[in-house]
N, CA, C and O atoms as CSV, one atom per row, in Angstrom:
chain,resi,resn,atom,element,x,y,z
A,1,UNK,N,N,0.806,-1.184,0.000
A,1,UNK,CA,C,0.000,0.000,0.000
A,1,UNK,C,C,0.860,1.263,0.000
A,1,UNK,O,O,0.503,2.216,-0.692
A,2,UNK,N,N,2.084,1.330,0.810
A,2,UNK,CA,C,2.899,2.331,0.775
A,2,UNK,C,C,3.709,2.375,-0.436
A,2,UNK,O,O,4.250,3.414,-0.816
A,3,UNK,N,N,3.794,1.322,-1.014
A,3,UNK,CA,C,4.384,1.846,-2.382
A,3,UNK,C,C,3.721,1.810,-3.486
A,3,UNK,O,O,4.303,1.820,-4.571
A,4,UNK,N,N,2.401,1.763,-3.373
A,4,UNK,CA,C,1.463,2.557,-4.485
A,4,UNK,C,C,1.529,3.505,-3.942
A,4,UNK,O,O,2.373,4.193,-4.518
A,5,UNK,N,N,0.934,4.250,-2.727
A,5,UNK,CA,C,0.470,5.974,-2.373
A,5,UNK,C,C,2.057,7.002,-2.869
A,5,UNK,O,O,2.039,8.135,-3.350
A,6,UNK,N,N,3.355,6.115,-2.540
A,6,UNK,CA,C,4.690,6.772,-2.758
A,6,UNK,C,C,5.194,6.777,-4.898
A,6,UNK,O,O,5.974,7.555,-5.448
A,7,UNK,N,N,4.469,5.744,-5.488
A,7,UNK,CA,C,4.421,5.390,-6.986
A,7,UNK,C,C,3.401,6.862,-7.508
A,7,UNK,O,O,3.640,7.612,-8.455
A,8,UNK,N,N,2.177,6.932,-6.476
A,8,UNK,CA,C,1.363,7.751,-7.293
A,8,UNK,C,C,1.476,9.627,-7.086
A,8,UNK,O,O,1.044,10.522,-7.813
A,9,UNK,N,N,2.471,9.702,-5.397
A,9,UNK,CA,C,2.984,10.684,-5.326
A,9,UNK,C,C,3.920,11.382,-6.071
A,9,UNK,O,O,3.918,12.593,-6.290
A,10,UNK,N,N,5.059,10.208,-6.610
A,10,UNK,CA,C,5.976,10.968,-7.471
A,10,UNK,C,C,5.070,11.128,-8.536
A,10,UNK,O,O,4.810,12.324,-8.672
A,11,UNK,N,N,4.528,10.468,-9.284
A,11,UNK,CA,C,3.643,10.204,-10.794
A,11,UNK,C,C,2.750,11.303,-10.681
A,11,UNK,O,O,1.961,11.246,-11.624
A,12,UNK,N,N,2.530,12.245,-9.971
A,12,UNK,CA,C,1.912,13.011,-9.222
A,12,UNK,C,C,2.552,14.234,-9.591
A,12,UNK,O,O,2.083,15.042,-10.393
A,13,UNK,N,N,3.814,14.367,-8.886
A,13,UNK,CA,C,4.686,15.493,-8.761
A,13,UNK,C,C,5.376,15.604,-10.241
A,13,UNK,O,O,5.887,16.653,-10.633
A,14,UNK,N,N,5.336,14.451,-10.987
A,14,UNK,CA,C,6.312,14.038,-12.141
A,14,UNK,C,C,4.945,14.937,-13.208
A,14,UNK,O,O,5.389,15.787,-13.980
A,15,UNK,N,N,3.532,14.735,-13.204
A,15,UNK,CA,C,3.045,15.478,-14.014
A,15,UNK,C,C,2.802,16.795,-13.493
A,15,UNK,O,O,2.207,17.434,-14.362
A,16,UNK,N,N,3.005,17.516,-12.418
A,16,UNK,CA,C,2.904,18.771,-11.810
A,16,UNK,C,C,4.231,19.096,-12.623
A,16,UNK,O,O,4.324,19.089,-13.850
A,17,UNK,N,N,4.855,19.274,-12.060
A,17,UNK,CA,C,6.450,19.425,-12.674
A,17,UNK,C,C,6.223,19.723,-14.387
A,17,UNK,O,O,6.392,20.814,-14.930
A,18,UNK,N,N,5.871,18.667,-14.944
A,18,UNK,CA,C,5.557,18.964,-16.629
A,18,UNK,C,C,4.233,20.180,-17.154
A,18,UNK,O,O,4.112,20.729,-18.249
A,19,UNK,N,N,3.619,20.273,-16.270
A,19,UNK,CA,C,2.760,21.159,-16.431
A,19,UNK,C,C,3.020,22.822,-16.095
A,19,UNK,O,O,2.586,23.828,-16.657
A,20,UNK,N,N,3.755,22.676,-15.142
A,20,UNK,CA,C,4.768,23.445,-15.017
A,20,UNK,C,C,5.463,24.716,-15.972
A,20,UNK,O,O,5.410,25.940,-16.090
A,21,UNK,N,N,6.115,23.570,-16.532
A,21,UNK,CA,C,7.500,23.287,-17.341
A,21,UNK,C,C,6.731,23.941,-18.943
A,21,UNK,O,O,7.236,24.720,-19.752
A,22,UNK,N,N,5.592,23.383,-18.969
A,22,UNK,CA,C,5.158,23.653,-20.180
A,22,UNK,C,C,4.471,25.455,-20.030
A,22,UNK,O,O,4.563,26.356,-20.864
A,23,UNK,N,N,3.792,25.485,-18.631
A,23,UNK,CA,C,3.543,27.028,-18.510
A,23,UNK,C,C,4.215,28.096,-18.972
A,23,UNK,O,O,3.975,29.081,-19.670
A,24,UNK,N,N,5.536,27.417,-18.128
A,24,UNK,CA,C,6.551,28.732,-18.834
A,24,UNK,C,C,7.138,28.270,-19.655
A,24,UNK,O,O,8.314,28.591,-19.483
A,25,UNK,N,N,7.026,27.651,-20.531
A,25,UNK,CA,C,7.476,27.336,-21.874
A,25,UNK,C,C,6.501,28.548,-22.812
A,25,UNK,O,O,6.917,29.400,-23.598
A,26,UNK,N,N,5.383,28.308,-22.477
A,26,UNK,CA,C,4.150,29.452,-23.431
A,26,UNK,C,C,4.410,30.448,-23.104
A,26,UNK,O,O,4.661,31.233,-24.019
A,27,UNK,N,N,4.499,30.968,-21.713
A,27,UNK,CA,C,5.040,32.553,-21.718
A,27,UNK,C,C,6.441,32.885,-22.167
A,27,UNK,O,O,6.866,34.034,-22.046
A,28,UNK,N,N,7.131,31.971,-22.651
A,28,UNK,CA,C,8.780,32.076,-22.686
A,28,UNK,C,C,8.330,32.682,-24.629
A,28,UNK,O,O,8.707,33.694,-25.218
A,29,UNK,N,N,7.518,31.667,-25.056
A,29,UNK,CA,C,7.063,31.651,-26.415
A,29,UNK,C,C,6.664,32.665,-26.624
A,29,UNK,O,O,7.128,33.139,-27.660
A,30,UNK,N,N,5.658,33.572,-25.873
A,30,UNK,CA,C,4.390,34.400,-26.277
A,30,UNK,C,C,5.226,35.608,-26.125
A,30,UNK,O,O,4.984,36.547,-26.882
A,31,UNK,N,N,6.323,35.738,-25.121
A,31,UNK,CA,C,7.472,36.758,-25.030
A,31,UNK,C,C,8.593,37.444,-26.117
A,31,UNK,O,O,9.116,38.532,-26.356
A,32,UNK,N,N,8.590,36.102,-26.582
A,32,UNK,CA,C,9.553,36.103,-27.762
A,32,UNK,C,C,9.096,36.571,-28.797
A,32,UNK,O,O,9.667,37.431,-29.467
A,33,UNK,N,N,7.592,35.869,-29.155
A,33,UNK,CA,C,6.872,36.233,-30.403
A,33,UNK,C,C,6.459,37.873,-30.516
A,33,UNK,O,O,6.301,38.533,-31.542
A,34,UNK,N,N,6.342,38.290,-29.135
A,34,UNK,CA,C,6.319,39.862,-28.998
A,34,UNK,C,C,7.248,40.587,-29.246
A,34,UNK,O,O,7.018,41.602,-29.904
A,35,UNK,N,N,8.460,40.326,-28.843
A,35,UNK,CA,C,9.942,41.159,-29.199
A,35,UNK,C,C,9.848,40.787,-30.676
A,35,UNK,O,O,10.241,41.597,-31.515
A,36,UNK,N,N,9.316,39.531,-31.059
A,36,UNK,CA,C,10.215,39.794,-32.522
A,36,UNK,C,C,9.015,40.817,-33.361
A,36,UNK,O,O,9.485,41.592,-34.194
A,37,UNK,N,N,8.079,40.822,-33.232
A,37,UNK,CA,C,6.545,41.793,-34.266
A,37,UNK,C,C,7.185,43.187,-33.571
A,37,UNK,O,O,7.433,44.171,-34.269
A,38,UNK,N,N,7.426,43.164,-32.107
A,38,UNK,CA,C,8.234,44.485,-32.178
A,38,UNK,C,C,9.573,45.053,-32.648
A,38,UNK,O,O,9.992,46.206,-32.551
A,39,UNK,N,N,10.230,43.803,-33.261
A,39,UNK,CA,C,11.710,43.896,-33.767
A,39,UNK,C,C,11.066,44.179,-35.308
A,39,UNK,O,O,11.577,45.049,-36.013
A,40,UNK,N,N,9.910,43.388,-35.783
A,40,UNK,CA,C,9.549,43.512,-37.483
A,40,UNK,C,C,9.470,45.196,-37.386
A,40,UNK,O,O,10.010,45.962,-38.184
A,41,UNK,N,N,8.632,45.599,-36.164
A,41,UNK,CA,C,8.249,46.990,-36.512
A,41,UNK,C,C,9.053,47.989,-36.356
A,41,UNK,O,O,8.780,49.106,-36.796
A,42,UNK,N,N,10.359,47.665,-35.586
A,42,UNK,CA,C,11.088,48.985,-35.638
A,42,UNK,C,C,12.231,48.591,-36.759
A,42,UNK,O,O,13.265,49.256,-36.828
A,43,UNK,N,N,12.026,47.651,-37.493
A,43,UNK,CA,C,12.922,47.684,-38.522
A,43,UNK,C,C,12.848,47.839,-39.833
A,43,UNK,O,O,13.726,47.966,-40.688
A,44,UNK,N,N,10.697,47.793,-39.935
A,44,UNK,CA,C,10.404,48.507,-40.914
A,44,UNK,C,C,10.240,50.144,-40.577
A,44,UNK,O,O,10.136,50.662,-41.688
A,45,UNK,N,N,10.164,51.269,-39.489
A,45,UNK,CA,C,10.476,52.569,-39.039
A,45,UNK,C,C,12.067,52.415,-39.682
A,45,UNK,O,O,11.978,52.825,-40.839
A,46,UNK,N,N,13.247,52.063,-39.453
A,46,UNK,CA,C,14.039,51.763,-39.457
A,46,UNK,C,C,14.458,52.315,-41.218
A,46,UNK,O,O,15.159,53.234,-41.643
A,47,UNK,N,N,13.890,51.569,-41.687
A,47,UNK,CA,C,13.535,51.570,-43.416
A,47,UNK,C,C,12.911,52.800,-44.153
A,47,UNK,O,O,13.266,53.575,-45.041
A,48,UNK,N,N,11.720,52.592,-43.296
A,48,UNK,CA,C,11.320,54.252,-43.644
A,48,UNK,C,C,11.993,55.268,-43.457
A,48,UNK,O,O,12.433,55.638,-44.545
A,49,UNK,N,N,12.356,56.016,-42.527
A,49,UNK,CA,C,13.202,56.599,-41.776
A,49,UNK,C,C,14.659,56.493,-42.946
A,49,UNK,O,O,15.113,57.583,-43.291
A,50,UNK,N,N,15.178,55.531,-43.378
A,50,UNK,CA,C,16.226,55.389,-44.236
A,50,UNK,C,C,16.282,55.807,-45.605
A,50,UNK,O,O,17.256,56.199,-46.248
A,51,UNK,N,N,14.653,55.611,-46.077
A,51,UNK,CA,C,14.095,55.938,-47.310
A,51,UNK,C,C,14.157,57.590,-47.693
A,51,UNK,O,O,14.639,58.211,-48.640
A,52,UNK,N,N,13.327,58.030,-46.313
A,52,UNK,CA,C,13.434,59.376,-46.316
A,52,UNK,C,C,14.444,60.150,-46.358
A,52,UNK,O,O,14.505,61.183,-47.025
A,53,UNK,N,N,15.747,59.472,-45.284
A,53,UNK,CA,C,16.935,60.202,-45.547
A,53,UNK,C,C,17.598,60.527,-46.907
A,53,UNK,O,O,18.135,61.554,-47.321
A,54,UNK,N,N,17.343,59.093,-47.568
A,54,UNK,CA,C,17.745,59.198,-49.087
A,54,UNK,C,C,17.339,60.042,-50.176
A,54,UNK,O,O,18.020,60.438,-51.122
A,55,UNK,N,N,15.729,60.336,-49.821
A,55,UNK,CA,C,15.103,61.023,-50.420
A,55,UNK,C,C,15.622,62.723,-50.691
A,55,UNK,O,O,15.844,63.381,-51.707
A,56,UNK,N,N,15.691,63.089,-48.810
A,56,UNK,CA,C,16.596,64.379,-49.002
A,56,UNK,C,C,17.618,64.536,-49.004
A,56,UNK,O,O,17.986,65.683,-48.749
A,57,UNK,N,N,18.488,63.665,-49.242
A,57,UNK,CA,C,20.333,63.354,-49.577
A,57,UNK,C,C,20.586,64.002,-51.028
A,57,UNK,O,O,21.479,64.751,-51.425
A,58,UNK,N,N,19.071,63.234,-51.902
A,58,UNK,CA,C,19.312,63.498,-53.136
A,58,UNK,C,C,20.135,64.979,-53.495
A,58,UNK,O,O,20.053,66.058,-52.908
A,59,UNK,N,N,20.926,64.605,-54.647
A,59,UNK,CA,C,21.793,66.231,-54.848
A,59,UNK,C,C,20.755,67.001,-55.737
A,59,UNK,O,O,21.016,68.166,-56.037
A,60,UNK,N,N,19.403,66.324,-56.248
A,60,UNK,CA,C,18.823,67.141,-56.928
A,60,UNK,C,C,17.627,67.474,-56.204
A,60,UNK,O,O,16.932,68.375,-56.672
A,61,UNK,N,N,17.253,66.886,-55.110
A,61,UNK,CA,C,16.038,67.192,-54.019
A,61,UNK,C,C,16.695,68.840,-53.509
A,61,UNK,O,O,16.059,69.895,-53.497
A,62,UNK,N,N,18.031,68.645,-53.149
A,62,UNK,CA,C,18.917,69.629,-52.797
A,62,UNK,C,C,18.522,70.830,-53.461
A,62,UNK,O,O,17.825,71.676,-52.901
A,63,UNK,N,N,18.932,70.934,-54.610
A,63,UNK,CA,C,18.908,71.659,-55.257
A,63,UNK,C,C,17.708,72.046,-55.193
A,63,UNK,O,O,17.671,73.147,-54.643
A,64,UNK,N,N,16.532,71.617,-55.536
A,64,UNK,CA,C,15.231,72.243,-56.137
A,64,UNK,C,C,14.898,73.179,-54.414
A,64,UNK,O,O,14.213,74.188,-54.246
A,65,UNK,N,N,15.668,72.373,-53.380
A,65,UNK,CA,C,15.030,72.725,-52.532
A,65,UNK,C,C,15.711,74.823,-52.276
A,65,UNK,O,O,15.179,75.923,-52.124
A,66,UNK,N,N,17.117,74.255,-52.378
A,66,UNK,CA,C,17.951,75.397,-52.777
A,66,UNK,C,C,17.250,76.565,-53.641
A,66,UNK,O,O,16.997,77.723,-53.309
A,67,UNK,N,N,17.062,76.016,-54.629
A,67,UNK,CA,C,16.375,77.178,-55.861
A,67,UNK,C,C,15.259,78.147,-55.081
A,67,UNK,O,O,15.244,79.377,-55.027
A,68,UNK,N,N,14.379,77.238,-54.526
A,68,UNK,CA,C,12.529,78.017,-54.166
A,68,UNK,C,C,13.506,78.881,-52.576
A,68,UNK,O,O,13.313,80.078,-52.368
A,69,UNK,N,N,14.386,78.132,-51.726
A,69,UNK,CA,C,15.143,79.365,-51.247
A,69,UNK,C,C,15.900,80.709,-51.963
A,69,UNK,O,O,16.706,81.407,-51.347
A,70,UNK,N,N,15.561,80.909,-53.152
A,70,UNK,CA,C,16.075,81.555,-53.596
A,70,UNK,C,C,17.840,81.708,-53.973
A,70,UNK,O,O,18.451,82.690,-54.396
A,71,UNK,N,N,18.321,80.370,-53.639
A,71,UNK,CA,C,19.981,80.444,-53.595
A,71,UNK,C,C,20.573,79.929,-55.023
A,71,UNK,O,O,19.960,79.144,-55.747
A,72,UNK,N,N,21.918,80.510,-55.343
A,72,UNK,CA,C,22.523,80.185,-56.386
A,72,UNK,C,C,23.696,79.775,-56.000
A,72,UNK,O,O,24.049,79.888,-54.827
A,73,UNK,N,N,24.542,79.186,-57.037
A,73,UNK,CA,C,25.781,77.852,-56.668
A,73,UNK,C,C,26.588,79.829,-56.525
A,73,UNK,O,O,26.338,80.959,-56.945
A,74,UNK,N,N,27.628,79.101,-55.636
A,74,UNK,CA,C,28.700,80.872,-55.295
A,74,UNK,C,C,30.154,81.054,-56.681
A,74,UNK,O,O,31.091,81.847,-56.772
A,75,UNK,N,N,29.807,80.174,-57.343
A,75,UNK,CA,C,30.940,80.084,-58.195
A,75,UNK,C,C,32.354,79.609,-57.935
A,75,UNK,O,O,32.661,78.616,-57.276
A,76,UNK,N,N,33.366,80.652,-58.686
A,76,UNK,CA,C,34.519,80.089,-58.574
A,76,UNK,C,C,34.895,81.280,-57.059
A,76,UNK,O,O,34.600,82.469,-57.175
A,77,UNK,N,N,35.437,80.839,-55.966
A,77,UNK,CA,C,35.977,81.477,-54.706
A,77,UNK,C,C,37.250,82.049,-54.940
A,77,UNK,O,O,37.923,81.073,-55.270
A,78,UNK,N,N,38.117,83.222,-54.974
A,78,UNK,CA,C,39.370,83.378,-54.119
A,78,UNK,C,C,39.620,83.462,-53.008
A,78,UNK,O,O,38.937,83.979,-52.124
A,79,UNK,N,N,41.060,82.748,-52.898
A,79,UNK,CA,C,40.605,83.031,-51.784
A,79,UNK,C,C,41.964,83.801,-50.943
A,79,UNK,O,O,43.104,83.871,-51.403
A,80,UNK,N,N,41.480,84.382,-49.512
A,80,UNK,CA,C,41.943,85.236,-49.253
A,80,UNK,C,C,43.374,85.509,-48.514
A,80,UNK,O,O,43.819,84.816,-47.599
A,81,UNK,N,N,44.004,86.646,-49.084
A,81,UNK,CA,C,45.330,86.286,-48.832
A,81,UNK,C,C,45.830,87.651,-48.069
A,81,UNK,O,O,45.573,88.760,-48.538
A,82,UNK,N,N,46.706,87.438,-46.622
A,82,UNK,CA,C,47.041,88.608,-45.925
A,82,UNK,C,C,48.084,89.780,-46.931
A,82,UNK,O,O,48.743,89.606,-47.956
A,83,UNK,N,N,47.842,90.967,-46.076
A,83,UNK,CA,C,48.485,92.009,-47.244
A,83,UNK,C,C,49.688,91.621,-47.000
A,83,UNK,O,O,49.841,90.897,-46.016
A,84,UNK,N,N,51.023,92.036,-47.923
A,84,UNK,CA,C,52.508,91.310,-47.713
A,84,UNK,C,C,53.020,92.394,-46.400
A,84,UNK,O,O,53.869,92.033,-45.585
A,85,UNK,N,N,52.470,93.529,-46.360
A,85,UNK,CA,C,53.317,94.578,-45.163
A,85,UNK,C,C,52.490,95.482,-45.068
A,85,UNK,O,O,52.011,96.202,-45.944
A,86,UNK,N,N,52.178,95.418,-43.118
A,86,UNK,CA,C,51.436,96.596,-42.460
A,86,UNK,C,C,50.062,95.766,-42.624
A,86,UNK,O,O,49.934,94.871,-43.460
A,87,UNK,N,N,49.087,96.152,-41.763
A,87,UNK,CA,C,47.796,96.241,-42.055
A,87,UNK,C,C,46.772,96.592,-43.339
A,87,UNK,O,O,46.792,97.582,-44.070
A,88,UNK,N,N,46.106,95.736,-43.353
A,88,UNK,CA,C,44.900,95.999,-44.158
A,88,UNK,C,C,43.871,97.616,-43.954
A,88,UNK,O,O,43.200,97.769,-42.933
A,89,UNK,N,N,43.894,98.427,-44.793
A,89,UNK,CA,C,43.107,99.455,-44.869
A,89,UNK,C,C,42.055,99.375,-45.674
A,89,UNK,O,O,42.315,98.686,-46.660
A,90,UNK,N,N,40.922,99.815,-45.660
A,90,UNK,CA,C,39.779,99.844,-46.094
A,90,UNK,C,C,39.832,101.107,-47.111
A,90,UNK,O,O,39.049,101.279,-48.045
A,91,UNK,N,N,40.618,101.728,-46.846
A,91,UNK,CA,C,40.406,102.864,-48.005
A,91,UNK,C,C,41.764,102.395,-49.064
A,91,UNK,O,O,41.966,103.041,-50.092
A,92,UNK,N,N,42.494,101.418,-48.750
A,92,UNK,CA,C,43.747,101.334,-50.325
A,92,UNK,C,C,45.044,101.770,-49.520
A,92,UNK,O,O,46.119,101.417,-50.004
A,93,UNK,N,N,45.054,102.427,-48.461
A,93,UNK,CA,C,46.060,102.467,-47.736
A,93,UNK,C,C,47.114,101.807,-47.269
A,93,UNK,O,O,46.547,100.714,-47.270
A,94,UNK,N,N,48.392,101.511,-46.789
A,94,UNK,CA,C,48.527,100.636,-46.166
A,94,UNK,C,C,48.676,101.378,-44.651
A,94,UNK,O,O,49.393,102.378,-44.597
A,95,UNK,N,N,48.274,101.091,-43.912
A,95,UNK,CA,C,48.779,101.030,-42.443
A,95,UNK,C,C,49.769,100.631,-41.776
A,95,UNK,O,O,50.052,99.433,-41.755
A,96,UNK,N,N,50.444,101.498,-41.142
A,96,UNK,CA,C,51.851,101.083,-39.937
A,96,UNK,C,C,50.708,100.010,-38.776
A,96,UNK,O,O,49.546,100.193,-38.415
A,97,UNK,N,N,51.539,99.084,-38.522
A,97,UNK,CA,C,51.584,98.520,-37.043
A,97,UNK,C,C,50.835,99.076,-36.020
A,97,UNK,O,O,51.026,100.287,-35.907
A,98,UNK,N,N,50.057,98.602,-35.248
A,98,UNK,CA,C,49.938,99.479,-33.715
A,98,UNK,C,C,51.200,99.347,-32.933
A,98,UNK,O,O,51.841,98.304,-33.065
A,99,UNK,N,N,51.675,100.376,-32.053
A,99,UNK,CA,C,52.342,100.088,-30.971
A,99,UNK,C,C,52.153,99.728,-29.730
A,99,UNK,O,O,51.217,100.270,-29.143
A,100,UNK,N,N,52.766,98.987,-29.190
A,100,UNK,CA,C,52.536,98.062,-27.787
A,100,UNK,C,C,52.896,98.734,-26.816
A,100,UNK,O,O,54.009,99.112,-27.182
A,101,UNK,N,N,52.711,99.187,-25.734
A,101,UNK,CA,C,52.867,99.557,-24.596
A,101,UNK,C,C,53.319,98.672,-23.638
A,101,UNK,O,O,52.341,98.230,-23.036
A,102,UNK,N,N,54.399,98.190,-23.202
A,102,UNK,CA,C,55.290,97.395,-23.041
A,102,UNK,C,C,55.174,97.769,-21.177
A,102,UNK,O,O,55.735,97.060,-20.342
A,103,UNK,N,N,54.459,98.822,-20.876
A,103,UNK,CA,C,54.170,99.252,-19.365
A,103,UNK,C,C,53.178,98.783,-18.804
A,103,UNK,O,O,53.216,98.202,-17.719
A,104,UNK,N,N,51.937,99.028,-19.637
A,104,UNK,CA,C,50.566,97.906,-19.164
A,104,UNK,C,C,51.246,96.696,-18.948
A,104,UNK,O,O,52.238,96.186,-19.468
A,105,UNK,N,N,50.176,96.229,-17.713
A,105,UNK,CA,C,50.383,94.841,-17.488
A,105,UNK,C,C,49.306,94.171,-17.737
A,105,UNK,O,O,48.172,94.450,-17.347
A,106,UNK,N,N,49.696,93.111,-18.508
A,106,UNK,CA,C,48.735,91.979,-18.718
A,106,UNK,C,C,48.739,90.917,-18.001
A,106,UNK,O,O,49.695,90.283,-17.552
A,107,UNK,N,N,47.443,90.715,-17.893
A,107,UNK,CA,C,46.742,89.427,-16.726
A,107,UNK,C,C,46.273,88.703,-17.658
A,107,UNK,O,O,45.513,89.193,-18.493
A,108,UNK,N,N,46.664,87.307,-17.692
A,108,UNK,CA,C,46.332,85.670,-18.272
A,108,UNK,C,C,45.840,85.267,-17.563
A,108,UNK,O,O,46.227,85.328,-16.396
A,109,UNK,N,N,44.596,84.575,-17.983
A,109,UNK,CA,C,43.854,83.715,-16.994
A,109,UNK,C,C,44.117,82.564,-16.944
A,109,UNK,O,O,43.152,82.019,-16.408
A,110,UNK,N,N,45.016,81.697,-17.235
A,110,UNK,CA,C,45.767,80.710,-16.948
A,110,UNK,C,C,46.838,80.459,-16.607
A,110,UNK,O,O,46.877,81.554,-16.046
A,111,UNK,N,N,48.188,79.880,-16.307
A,111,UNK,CA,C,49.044,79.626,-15.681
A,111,UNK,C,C,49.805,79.775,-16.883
A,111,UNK,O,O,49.228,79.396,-17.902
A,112,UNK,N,N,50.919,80.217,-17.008
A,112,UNK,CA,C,52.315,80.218,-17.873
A,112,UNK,C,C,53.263,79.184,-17.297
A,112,UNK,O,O,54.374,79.018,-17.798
């Protein structure tokens, strides 16, 4: 008698255990199947989002967009070169140097 009631206890615990086992097996499943419809969906955003970038990358989206701003290409640039001696004057001049006052004292705000 004691080793049927001890046969039907484990046989008992042995299908508790599998029932178990299978519970969180379905939520392990139903978890997964959620990350991945949420992995489909941020990887079609993902796409879109990529599409669009391409869209305004275009060098001719650029442009048209450029034009209705009213802008034109700047051409050919020089570019700019210091005068060979003295300062730059605004009237064609050239300008002497400033002189330094070698008596003021100057304060650095950092360490020398």
């Amino acid at each position: 008698m004691t080793y049927a009631l001890t046969l039907g206890l484990v046989l008992g615990l042995g299908v508790l255990a599998v029932l178990v086992l299978n519970t969180l097996m379905q939520q392990q499943a139903r978890t997964i199947a959620a990350q991945q419809a949420a992995l489909g969906a941020l990887g079609l955003r993902q796409q879109t989002l990529q599409l669009r970038l391409d869209a305004t990358d275009n060098p001719r989206e650029l442009a048209r967009r450029a034009r209705a701003l009213h802008m034109r290409p700047a051409g050919i640039l020089t570019p700019l070169r210091p005068p060979a001696r003295g300062l730059a004057n605004p009237y064609g001049k050239r300008s002497k140097p400033a002189k330094v006052d070698s008596a003021v004292p100057v304060r650095f705000a950092g360490k020398l």
